[in-house]
C-alpha positions in Angstrom: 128.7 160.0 86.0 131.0 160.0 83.1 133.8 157.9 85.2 131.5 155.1 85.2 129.7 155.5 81.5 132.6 157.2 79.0 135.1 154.8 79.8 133.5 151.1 79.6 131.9 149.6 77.1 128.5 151.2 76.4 127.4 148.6 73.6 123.8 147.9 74.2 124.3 144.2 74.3 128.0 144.2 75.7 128.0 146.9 77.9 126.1 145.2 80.3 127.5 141.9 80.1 130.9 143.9 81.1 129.6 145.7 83.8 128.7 142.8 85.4 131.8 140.8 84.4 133.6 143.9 85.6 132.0 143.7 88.7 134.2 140.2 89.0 137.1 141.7 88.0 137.2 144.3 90.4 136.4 141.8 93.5 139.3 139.4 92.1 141.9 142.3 92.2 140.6 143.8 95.3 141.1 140.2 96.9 145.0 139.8 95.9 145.4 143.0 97.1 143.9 142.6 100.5 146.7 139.5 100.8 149.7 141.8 99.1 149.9 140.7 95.5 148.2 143.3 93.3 148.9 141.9 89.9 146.8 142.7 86.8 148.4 139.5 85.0 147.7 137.4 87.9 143.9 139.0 88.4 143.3 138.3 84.5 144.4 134.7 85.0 141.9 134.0 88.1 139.5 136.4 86.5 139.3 133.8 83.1 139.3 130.4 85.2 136.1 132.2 86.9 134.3 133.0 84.1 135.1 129.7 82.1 133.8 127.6 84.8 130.6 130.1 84.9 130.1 128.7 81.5 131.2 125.4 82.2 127.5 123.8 82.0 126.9 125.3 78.4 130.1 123.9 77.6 129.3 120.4 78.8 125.6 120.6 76.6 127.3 121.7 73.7 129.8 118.9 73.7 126.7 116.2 74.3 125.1 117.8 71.3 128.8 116.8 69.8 128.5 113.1 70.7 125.1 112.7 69.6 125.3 114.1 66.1 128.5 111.8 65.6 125.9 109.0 66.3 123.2 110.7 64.6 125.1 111.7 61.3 124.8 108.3 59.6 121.0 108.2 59.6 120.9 111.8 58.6 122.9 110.9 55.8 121.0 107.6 54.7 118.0 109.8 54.9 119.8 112.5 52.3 121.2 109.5 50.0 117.6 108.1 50.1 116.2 111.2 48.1 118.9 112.5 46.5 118.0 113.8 42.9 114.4 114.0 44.0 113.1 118.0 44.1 109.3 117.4 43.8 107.4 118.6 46.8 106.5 115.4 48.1 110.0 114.2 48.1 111.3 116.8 50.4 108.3 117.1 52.1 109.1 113.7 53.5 112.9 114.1 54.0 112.2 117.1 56.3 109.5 114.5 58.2 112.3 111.4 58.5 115.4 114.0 59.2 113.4 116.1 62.1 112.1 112.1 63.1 116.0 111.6 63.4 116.8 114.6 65.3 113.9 113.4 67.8 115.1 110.2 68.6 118.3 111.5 69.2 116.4 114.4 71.1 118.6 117.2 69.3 117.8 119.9 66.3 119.4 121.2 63.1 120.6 124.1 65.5 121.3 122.2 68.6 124.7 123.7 69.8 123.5 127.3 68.2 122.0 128.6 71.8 125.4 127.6 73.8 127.0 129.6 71.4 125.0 132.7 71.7 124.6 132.7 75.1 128.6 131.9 75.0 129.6 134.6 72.4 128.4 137.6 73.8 130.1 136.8 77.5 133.8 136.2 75.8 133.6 139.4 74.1 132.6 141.2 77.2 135.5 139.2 78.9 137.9 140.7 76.2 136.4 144.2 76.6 137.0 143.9 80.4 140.4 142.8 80.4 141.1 145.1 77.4 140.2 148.1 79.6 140.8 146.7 83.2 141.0 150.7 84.7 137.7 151.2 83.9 136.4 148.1 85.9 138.6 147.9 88.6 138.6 150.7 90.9 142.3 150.5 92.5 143.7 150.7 89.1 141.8 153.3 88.0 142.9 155.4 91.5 146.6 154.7 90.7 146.0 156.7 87.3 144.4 159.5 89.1 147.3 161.9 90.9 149.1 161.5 88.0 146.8 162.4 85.7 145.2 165.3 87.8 148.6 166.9 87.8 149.1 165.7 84.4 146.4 167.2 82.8 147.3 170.4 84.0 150.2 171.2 82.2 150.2 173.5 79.2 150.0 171.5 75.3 149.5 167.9 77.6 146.2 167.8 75.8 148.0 168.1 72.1 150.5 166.1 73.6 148.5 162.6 74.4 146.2 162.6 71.0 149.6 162.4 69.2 150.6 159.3 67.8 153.8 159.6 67.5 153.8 159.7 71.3 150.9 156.8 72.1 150.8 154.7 69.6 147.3 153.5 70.2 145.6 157.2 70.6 144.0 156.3 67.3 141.6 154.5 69.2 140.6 157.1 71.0 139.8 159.3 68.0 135.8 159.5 68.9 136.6 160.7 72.3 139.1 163.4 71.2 136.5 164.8 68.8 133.6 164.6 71.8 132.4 168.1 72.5 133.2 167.2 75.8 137.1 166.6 75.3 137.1 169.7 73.5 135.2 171.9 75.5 137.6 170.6 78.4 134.8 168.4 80.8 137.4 167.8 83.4 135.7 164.4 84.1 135.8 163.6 80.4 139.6 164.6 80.0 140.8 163.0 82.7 138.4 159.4 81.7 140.7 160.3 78.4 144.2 160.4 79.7 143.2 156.9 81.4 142.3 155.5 78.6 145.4 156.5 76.3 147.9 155.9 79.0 146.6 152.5 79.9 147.8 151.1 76.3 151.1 153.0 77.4 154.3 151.1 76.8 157.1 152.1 79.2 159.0 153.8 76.4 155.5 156.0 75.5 155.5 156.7 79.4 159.3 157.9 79.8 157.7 160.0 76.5 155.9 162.4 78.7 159.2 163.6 80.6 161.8 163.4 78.1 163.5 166.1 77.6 161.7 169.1 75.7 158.4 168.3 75.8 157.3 170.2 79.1 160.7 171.7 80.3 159.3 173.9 82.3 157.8 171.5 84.5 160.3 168.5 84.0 161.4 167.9 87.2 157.8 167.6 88.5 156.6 165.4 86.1 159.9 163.5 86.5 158.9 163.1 90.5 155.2 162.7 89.9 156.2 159.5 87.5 159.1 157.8 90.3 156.9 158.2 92.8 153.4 157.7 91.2 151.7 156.1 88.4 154.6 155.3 86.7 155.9 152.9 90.1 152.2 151.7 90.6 151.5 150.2 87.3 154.9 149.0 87.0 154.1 147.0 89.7 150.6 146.3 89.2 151.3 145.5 85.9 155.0 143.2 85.9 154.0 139.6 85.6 157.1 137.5 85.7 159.5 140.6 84.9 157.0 141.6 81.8 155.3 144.5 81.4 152.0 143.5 80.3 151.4 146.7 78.7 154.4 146.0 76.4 154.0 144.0 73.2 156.6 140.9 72.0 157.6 142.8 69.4 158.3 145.9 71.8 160.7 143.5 73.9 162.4 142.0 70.7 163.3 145.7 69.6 164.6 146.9 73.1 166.2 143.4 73.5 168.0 143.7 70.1 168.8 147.7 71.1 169.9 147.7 74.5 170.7 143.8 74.8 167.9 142.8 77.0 168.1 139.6 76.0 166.4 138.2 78.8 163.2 139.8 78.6 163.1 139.8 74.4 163.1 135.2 75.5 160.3 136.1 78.0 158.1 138.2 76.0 158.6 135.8 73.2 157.8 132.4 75.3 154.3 134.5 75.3 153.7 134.0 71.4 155.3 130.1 71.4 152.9 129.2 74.6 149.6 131.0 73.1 150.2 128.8 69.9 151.3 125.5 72.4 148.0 125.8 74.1 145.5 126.7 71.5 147.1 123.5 69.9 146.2 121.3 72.7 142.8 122.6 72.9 142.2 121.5 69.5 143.6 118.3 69.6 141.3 117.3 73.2 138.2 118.5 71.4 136.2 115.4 69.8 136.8 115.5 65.7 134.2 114.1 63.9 135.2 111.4 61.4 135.3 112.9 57.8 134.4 111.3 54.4 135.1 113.4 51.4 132.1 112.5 49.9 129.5 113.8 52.1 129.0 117.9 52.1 128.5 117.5 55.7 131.6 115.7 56.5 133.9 117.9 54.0 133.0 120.7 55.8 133.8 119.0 58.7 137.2 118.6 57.4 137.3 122.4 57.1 137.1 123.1 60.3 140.1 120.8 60.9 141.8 123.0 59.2 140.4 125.7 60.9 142.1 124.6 63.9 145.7 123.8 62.4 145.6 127.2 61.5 144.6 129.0 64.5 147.4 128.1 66.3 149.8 129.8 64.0 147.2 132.6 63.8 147.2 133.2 67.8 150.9 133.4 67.8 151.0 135.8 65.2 148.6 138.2 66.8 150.0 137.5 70.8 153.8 138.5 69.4 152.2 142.4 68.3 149.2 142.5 70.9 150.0 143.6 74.8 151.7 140.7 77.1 148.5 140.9 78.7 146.1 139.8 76.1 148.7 137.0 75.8 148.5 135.9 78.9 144.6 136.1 78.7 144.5 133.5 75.5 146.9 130.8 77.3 144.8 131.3 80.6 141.7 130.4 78.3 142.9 127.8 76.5 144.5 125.8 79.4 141.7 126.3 81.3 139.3 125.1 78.4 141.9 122.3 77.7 141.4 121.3 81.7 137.7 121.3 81.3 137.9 119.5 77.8 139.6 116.6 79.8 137.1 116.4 82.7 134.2 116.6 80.2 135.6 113.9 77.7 135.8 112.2 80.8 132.0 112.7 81.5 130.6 111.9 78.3 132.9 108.6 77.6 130.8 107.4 81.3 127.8 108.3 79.7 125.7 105.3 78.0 124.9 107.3 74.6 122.3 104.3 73.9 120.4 105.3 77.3 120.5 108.5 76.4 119.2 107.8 73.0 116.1 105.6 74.0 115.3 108.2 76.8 115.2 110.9 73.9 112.9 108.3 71.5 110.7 108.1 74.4 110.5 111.7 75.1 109.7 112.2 71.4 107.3 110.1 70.8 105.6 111.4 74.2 105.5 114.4 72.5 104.5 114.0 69.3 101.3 111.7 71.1 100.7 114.7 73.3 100.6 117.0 69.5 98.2 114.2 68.0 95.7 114.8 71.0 96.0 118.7 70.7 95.2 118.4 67.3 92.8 115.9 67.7 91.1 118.1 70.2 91.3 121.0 68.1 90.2 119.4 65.1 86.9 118.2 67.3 86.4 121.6 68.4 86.7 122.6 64.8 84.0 120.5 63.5 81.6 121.8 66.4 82.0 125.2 65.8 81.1 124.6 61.9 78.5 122.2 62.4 77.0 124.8 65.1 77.3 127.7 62.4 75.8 125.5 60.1 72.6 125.2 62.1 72.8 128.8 62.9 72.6 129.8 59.7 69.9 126.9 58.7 67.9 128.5 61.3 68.1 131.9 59.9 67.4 130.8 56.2 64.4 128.8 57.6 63.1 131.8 59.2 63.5 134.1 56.1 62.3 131.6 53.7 59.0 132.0 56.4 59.2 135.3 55.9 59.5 135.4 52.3 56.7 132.9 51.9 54.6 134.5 54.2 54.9 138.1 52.2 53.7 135.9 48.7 50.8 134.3 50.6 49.5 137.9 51.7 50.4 139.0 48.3 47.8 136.6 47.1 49.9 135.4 44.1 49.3 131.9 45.0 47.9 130.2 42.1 44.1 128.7 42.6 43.9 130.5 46.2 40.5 133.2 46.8 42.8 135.8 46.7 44.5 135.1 42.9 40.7 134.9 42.0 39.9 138.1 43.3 42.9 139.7 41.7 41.7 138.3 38.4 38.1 139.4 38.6 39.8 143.1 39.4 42.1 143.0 36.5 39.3 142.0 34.4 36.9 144.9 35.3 40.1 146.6 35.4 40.6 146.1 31.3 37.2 146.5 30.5 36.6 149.8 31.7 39.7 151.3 29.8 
C-alpha cells in the first residue's frame, strides 16, 4: 500500500491528475524498453509531446479566444471612452449592457480563455510532479532501485546516513517523511519508499558518497559490488541522455569540468541552459501579440506581458543551469513542441474567415437572447396569473367573511329601523324604568 501512496503525489487535486499521467509515463518507458532503449530522458521527451497534443484542442480555443478579442478590443474600448468619467448607476449600468452586447457578437466573455487555463494548469503541474519523481510512476525504474536499496537499508547508521545533507543535497525535501512515525518507527515499506526518493535526486558524486571510504567500512566491498553491478550501472544507463546524467545539474558539470577537466560534458550540460532559453524565446515570439497603445489600461498591460516574455527566457536559463539535466530537457521538449503546435495553429486560424465567425456568433446571440425574451415573457405571464388568481382567492374569502360579519349584525338586530332594533328599544326602555 504505501509503495503506491507515500511516494507520489497525494495532493487532492494533483494526485490524481499524476496518477493518471503516470499511468502514461510508465506505458512510454515500458515501450522503449520492450525495443532496447530504456532512457528516462528520451521517455520524458515522448512522454511531453503526448501530453501537449492531449491538450492540443484547449490550446487551439484559447488561441481563437486570442484572435477574436484582437478584433473585439476596439469596440470594447469605444464603449469604455464612451462613459468614461460617468459613475452614476445608470451610466454603468448601460456599459455593462453594450460591453456584454460586444462580447456576444463576438460570441466570447470577460473570462473567455480562463477555463483552458484551468483545465490546462492543473495537468502541467501534475506533468512536472511526474517527471519530477519518475520512480514512483514508472515501475522498471522503481525495480532498479530496489536490490540496492534492500541491501542498502540494512547496513548499520545508512538511516543517519541518507537524511544528511551533506551527503544528498536534496534530503531537505524529504524532511516530512523523515519525521513520519513510520520512518522512525522503521516501516520497512516506508524506509525503503524513503531511500527511493532521496537517491533519485542523487548526483553521481552523492552516489560514489555511499561507498567512499569510511562511511560503512565494514561492508565496503559489498556496497562497492552492489553499486558496479546494480543500481548504480542501471540508472547510469537509464538515466545518460547524450553522455549527461540527467540527475546531475549544469552547475554540477561546470564544477567537475573545471576540477577534473571534463570539458566536454561542462559544454554539454551547459548547451542545456542556452537551448531552454533558445526555445522558450521562439515560443514567445510564434504566439500572436496583441498591438499595444500606451494609453489604454488594457493595452499597457498588454505590453506587460511582453515583457513578461523577454524575461522568461533569461529566467528559464537561469533556473535549467542549477535544476537536474532532466527538468532541462523537460522545458525544451515543451517548448519546441508548443512552438510546433503554435505554427500549425497560426496556420489554422489565419484560414479561418474571422468575419464568418463573427456573424455566426451575432446570430447565435441574438438567438439567445430571443429565446431569454420568451422565458421571461412566459414567466412574467405566469406571474400575472398566479397574482390575479390569488387576488380572486382572497376576494372570495373577504366576500364570504364580510357575509359572515354582516350576517352576525343582522341577528344582532342592530340594524337601524328593523323589528328587532324596535324590540331592543322597547326592552331598554322597561329596562330603565324599572331601576
Amino acid at each position: 500500500m504505501y509503495s503506491v501512496i507515500l511516494t507520489q503525489n497525494d495532493g487532492v487535486i494533483l494526485g490524481p491528475i499524476a496518477k493518471l499521467l503516470g499511468i502514461i509515463m510508465n506505458g512510454i518507458f515500458i515501450m522503449l524498453d520492450k525495443i532496447g532503449i530504456p532512457n528516462i530522458g528520451l521517455a520524458i521527451i515522448l512522454f511531453t509531446i503526448v501530453i501537449y497534443l492531449i491538450l492540443m484542442p484547449l490550446t487551439i480555443r484559447q488561441q481563437k479566444f486570442s484572435k477574436l478579442s484582437a478584433k473585439m478590443n476596439p469596440e470594447i474600448q469605444a464603449i469604455q471612452a464612451k462613459y468614461k468619467g460617468k459613475k452614476d448607476n445608470e451610466s454603468m449600468m448601460r456599459m455593462n449592457e453594450e460591453t456584454k452586447a460586444v462580447y456576444a457578437k463576438y460570441g466570447t466573455s470577460p473570462t473567455g480563455s480562463c477555463l483552458q487555463l484551468i483545465i490546462q494548469m492543473p495537468i502541467l503541474f501534475a506533468l512536472y510532479r511526474v517527471i519530477d519523481n519518475i520512480p514512483a510512476y514508472v515501475t522498471k525504474v522503481k525495480e532498479g532501485f530496489s536490490p540496492f536499496v534492500d541491501e542498502f537499508i540494512t547496513l548499520k547508521g545508512s538511516t543517519d546516513f541518507i537524511q544528511n545533507k551533506d551527503n544528498f543535497a536534496q534530503a531537505t525535501r524529504f524532511s516530512k517523511q523523515f519525521t513520519n512515525e513510520l520512518f522512525t518507527s522503521g516501516d520497512p515499506t516506508y524506509l525503503k519508499n524513503t531511500f527511493i526518493d532521496v537517491l533519485n535526486k542523487a548526483t553521481t558524486s552523492e552516489w560514489h558518497n555511499i561507498y567512499a571510504p569510511g562511511n560503512f567500512p565494514e561492508l565496503a566491498d559489498k556496497i562497492t559490488n552492489a553499486l558496479h553491478t546494480g543500481a548504480f550501472d542501471i540508472f547510469e544507463k537509464y538515466n545518460s541522455f547524450l553522455g549527461l546524467n540527467i540527475a546531475n545539474s549544469p552547475t554540477y558539470y561546470f564544477r567537475d569540468g573545471m576540477t577534473n577537466h571534463h570539458f566536454g560534458l561542462m559544454l554539454g550540460a551547459l548547451l542545456i541552459p542556452i537551448f531552454s532559453a533558445l526555445t522558450q524565446w521562439l515560443n514567445t515570439k510564434l504566439m500572436p501579440q496583441p498591438e499595444t497603445n500606451p494609453n489604454d489600461q488594457q493595452n499597457t498591460m498588454a505590453a506587460s506581458m511582453k515583457s513578461m516574455n523577454v524575461m522568461m527566457p533569461i529566467m528559464s536559463a537561469v533556473f535549467c543551469f542549477s535544476l537536474p539535466v532532466g527538468m532541462g530537457i523537460y522545458w525544451i521538449a515543451g517548448a519546441i513542441v508548443r512552438s510546433i503546435q503554435q505554427v500549425v495553429i497560426n496556420k489554422h486560424i489565419d484560414k479561418m474567415d474571422i468575419d464568418e465567425v463573427i456573424e455566426k456568433n451575432a446570430d447565435k446571440a441574438k438567438a439567445k437572447m430571443e429565446k431569454m425574451k420568451n422565458m421571461r415573457e412566459a414567466s412574467g405571464l405566469a406571474s400575472n396569473a398566479k397574482i390575479s388568481t390569488k387576488a380572486i382567492v382572497k376576494n372570495d374569502d373577504n366576500k364570504e367573511e364580510d357575509i359572515k360579519k354582516n350576517t352576525e349584525f343582522y341577528n344582532s338586530g342592530n340594524k337601524p329601523g328593523s323589528l328587532a332594533a324596535k324590540a331592543n328599544m322597547v326592552r331598554k326602555y322597561n329596562e330603565n324604568n324599572q331601576k
